[in-house]
C-alpha positions as CSV (number, residue, x, y, z in Angstrom):
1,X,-99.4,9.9,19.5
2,X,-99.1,13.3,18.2
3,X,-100.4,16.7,20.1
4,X,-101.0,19.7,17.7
5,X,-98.6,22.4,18.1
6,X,-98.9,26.1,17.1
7,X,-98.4,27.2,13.9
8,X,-95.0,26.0,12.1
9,X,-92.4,28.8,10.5
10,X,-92.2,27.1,6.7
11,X,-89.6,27.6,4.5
12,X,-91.2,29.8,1.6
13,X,-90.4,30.5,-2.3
14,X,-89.5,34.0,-1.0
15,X,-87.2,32.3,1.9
16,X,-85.5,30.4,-0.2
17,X,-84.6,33.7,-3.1
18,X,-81.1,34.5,-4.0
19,X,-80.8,37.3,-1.3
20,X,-83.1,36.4,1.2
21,X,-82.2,35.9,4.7
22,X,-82.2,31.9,5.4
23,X,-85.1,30.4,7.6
24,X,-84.8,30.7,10.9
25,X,-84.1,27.0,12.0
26,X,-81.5,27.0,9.5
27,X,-79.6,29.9,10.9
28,X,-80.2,28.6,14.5
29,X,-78.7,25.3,14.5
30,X,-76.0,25.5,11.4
31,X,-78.6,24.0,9.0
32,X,-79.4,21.3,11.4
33,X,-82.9,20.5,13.0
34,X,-83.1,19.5,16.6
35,X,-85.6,16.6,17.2
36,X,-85.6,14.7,20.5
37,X,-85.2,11.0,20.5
38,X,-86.0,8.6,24.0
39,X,-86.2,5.2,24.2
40,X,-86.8,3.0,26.5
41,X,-85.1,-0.8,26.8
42,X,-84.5,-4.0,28.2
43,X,-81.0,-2.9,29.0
44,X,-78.1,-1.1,28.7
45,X,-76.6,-2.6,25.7
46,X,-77.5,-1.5,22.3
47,X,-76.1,-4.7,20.8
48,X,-78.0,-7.4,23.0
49,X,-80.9,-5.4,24.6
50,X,-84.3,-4.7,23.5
51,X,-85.4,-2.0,22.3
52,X,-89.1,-1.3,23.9
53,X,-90.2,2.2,23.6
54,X,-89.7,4.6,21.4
55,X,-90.4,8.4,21.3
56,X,-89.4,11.8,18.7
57,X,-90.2,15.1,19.4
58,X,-90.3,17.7,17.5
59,X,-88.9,21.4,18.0
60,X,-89.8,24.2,16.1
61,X,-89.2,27.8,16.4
62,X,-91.6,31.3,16.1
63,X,-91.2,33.9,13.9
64,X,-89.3,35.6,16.9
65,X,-86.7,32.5,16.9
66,X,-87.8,31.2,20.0
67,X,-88.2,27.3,20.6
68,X,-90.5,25.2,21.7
69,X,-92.3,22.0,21.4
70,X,-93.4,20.7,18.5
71,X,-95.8,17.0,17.6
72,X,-94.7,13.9,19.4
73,X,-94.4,11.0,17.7
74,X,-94.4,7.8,20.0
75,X,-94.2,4.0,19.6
76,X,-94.1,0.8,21.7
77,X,-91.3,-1.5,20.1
78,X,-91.6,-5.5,19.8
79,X,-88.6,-7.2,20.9
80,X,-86.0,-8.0,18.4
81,X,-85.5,-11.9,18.1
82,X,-83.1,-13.3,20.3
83,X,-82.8,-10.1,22.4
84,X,-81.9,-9.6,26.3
85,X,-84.5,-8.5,28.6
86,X,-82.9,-7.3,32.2
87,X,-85.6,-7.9,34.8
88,X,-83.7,-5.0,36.4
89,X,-84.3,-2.0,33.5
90,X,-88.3,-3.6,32.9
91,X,-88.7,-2.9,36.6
92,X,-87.6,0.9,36.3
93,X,-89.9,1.3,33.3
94,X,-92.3,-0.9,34.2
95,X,-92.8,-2.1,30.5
96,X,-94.3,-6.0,30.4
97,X,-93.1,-6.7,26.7
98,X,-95.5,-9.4,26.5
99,X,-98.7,-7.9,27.5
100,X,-101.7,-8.5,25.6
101,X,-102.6,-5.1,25.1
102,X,-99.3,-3.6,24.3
103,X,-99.7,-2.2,20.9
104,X,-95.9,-2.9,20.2
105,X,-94.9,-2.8,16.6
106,X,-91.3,-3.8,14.9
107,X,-88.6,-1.6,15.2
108,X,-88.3,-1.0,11.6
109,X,-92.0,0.1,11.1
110,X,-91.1,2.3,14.7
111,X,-88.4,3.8,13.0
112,X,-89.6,4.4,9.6
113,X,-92.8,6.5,11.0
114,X,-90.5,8.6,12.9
115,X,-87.8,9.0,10.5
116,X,-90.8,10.0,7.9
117,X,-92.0,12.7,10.2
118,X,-88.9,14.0,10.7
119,X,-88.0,14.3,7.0
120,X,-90.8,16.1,6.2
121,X,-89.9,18.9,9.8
122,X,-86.4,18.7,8.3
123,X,-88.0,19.7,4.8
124,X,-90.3,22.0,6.1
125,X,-87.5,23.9,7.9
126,X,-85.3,23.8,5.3
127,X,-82.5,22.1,7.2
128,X,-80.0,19.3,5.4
129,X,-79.7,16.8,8.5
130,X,-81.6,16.0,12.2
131,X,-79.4,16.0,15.1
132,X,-80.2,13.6,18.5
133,X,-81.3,15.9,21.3
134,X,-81.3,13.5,24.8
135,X,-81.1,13.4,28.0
136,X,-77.2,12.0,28.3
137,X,-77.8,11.5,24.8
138,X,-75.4,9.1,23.9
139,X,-76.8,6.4,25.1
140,X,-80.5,7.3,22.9
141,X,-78.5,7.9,19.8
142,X,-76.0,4.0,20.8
143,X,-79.6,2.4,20.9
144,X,-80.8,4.3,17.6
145,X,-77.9,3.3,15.4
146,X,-78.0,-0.2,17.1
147,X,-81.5,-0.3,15.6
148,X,-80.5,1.0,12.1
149,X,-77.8,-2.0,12.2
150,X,-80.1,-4.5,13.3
151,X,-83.0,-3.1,10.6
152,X,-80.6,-2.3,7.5
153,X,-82.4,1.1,7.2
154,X,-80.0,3.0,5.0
155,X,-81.5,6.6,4.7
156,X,-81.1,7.9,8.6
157,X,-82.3,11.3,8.7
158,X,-80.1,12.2,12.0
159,X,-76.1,12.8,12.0
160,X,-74.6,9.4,12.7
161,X,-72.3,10.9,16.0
162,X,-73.6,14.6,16.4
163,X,-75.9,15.2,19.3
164,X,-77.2,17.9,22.0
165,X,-77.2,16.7,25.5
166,X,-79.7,18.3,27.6
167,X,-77.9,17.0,30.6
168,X,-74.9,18.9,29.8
169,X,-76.8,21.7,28.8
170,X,-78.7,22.0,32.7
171,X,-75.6,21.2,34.2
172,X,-73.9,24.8,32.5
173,X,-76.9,26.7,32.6
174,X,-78.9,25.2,36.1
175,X,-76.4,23.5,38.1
176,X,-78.2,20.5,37.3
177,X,-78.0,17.2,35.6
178,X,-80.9,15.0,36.7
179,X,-83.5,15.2,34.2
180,X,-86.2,15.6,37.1
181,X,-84.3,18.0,39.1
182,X,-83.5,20.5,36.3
183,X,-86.6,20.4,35.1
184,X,-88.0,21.2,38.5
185,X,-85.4,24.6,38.8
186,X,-86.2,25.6,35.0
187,X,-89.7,26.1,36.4
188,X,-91.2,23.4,34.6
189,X,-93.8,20.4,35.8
190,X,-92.4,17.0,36.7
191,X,-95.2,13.9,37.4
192,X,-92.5,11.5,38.5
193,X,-95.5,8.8,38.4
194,X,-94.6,9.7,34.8
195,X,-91.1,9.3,34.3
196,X,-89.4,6.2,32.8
197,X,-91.8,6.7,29.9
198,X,-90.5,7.3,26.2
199,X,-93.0,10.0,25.5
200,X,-92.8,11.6,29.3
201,X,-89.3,11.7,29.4
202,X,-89.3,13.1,25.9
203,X,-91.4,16.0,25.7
204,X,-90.0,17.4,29.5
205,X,-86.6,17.0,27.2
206,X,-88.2,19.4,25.0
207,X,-89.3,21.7,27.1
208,X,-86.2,21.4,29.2
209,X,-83.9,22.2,25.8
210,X,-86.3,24.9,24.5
211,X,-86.2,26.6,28.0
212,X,-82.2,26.6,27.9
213,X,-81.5,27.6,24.6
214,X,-84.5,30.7,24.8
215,X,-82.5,31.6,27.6
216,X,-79.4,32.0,25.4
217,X,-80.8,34.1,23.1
218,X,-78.9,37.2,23.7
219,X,-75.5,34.9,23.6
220,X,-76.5,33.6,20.2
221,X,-77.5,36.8,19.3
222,X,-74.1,38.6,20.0
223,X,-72.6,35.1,18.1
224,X,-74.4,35.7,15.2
225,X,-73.4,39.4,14.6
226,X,-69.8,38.0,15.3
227,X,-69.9,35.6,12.7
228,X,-71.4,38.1,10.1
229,X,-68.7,40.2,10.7
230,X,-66.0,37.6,10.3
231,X,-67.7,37.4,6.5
232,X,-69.0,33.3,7.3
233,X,-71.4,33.1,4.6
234,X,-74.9,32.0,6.1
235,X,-76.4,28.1,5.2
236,X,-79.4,28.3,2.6
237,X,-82.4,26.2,2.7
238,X,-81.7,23.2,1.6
239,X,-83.5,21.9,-1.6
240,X,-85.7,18.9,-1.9
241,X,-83.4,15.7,-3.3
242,X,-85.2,14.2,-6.6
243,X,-83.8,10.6,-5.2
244,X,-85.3,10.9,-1.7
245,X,-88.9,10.0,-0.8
246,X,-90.9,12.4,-3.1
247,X,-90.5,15.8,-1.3
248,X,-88.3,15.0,0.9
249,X,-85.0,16.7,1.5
250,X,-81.6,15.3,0.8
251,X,-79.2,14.4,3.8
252,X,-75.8,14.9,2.9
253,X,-72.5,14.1,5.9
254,X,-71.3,17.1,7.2
């Protein structure tokens, strides 16, 4: 499912000229583009447990550098063979992974539709890599590469370790580290009816990261002017790779 954000900042012929001042997203996040990744499982084990729901959302930026929420890109996952189903986590999600009408699809086909979309954000931004934005993100990113494992997908547009944890992020800035409480003191809405759902729990990520990070935009302002000063020589777009999926970007370690 995908809602239609406002218009996206694209990285231009006159962006990417020797001279020109690097795209925005670029400068923001070191050359890295922040998507947020949910998911929703049979357990707390990446190994053994299935993986059931699966939502990316993406985050783009005005031409003022401020964040917000970009096209969600949500699937319902088919159990991997042979995998562990807690009666425990499906009664917090509420997910039957049997139902009739559960439009589940593999894993790999879940993870190649988001990984396409956010290739072409990651090209269209002019970044090199994704990075995992989550709520206590390292368990997201442990079910993500569990996946990648389990599927043999080889060209994983996120950094294999790197992520952003909102809840570490409310807990400096709000005092908070419950996704529904700190989204509830950054002013935002919070359907708790709602919650435990891949694509819920996603986008108030989102929303939750973009509020945070707009609020630090005289810090990373101030940081920014430091680190010009200190002569660290700014990222450039990154160029399209001829051996990636045709105009796609290139993902290089960093």
């Amino acid at each position: 499912m995908s809602e239609a954000p406002p218009p996206q900042v694209l990285v231009t012929d006159a962006a990417t000229a020797p001279g020109a001042a690097p795209p925005l997203m670029v400068r923001r996040f070191r050359g890295f583009l922040p998507v947020v990744i949910d998911v929703e499982t049979g357990g707390f084990q990446p190994g053994t447990d299935a993986l059931l729901q699966i939502a990316g959302v993406l985050i783009d930026i005005d031409p003022n550098g401020r964040l917000y929420r970009g096209e969600t890109h949500s699937y319902h996952v088919r159990p991997f063979e042979n995998s562990r189903l807690d009666p425990a986590s499906l009664l917090v999600n509420k997910i039957d992974p049997w139902h009739p009408l559960r439009p589940a699809i593999d894993e790999s086909d879940a993870l190649h539709r988001i990984f396409r979309a956010v290739r072409a954000a990651i090209r269209s931004h002019g970044c090199r890599r994704a990075v995992l934005v989550g709520h206590n993100a390292a368990f997201d990113l442990a079910f993500l590469n569990a996946a990648l494992l389990r599927t043999g997908i080889k060209r994983n547009p996120f950094h294999p370790f790197s992520c952003f944890d909102t809840a570490t992020l409310a807990g400096a800035a709000l005092g908070q580290t419950v996704l529904a409480k700190a989204v509830a003191v950054a002013g935002l809405d919070w359907d708790k009816a709602s919650a435990h759902s891949a694509t819920y729990d996603a986008e108030r990520t989102a929303d939750l990261f973009c509020v945070i990070c707009n609020e630090l935009a005289d810090s990373y302002a101030r940081a920014e002017q430091r680190a010009r000063q200190l002569g660290w020589q700014e990222l450039a777009a990154s160029p399209p790779d001829p051996e990636d999926e045709p105009g796609l970007q290139p993902l290089p370690e960093s």
